[in-house]
N, C-alpha and C positions, 0 to 999 in steps of 0.2 A: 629593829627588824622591819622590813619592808614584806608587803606580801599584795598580790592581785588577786581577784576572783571576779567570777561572772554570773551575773544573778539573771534568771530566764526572763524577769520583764523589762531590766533597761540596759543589760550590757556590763560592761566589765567596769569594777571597785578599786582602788588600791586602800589600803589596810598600813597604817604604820604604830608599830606598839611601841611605847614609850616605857621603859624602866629605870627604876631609880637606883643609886649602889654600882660603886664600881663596875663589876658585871653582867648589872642587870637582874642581880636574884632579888632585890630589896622591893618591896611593900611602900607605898600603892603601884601600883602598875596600871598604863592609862593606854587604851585601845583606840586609833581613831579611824576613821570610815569615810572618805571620801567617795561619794557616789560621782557619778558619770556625768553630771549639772553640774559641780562644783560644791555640794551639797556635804558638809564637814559631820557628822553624828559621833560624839565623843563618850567613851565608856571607861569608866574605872573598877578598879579590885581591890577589895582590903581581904585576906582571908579573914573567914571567923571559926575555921577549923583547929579545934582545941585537945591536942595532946600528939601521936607519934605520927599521925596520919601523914600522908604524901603530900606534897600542894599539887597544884595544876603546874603543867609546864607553858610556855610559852605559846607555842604553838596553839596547844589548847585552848589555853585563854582565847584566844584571835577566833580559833573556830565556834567556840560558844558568845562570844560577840557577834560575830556576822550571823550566827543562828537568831540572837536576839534583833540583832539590825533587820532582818530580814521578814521574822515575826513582827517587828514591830510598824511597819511598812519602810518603804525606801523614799517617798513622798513626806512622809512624817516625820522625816531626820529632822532635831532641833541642834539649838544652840547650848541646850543644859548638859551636863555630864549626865550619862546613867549609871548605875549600878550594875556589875555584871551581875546576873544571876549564875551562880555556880552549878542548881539543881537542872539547868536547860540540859535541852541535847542539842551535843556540839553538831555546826555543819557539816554535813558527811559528802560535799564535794569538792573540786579538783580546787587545789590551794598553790598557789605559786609563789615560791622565795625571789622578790628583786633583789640581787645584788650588787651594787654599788660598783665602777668602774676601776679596778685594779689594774695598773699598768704591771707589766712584768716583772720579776726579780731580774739583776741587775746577773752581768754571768759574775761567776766564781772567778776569787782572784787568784793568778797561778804565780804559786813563787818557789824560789830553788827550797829543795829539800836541805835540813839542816847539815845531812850529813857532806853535801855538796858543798856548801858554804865553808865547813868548817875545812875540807879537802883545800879549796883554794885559798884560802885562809893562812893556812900552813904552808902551804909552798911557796907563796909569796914572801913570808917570814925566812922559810929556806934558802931564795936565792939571794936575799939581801946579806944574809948571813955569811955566804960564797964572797 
């Protein structure tokens, strides 16, 4: 998942979260941060939440990373992985989904109904039969 945001002192971020597992629900999950210099700041998640409780969702995660990216300066982005901190509070501004270039679905193919098939089907059998 692709996402943008704009932080008030240098401008707009793009955000791509990495998930592991088929669908993306599987553990670690890895948050990355490209600032507006080229400047890459990379965050991961292990839960340590023990028993029926919820996880974080996706989006979540992303917003309490750029909380912590943002806490943490944007000049100070390194090369190390961080640790998401789960206890932050999440970014509480405007978050936008890039999504990826989808060409159109292709139209619907139109074909004779069975019942029409089977009509000309039979009379063709008919007149040979004549």
């Amino acid at each position: 998942m692709n996402f943008s945001f704009s932080t008030p002192t240098s401008g707009a971020c793009l955000v791509k979260l990495w998930a592991s597992g088929r669908y993306g629900f599987s553990l670690p999950k890895k948050v990355e941060i490209t600032g507006p210099d080229g400047v890459t700041a990379a965050y991961q998640y292990h839960s340590r939440k023990v028993g029926l409780s919820a996880e974080l969702t996706n989006r979540m995660l992303v917003r309490i990373a750029i909380a912590q990216y943002l806490a943490r300066g944007v000049d100070d982005a390194g090369a190390e992985v961080q640790e998401i901190d789960d206890a932050l509070a999440p970014f509480g501004g405007a978050l936008t989904q890039i999504r990826p270039f989808a060409p159109p679905p292709p139209p619907p193919r139109v074909r004779p109904s069975r019942i029409m098939a089977r009509t000309a089907g039979r009379l063709a059998c008919a007149k040979e039969a004549a």
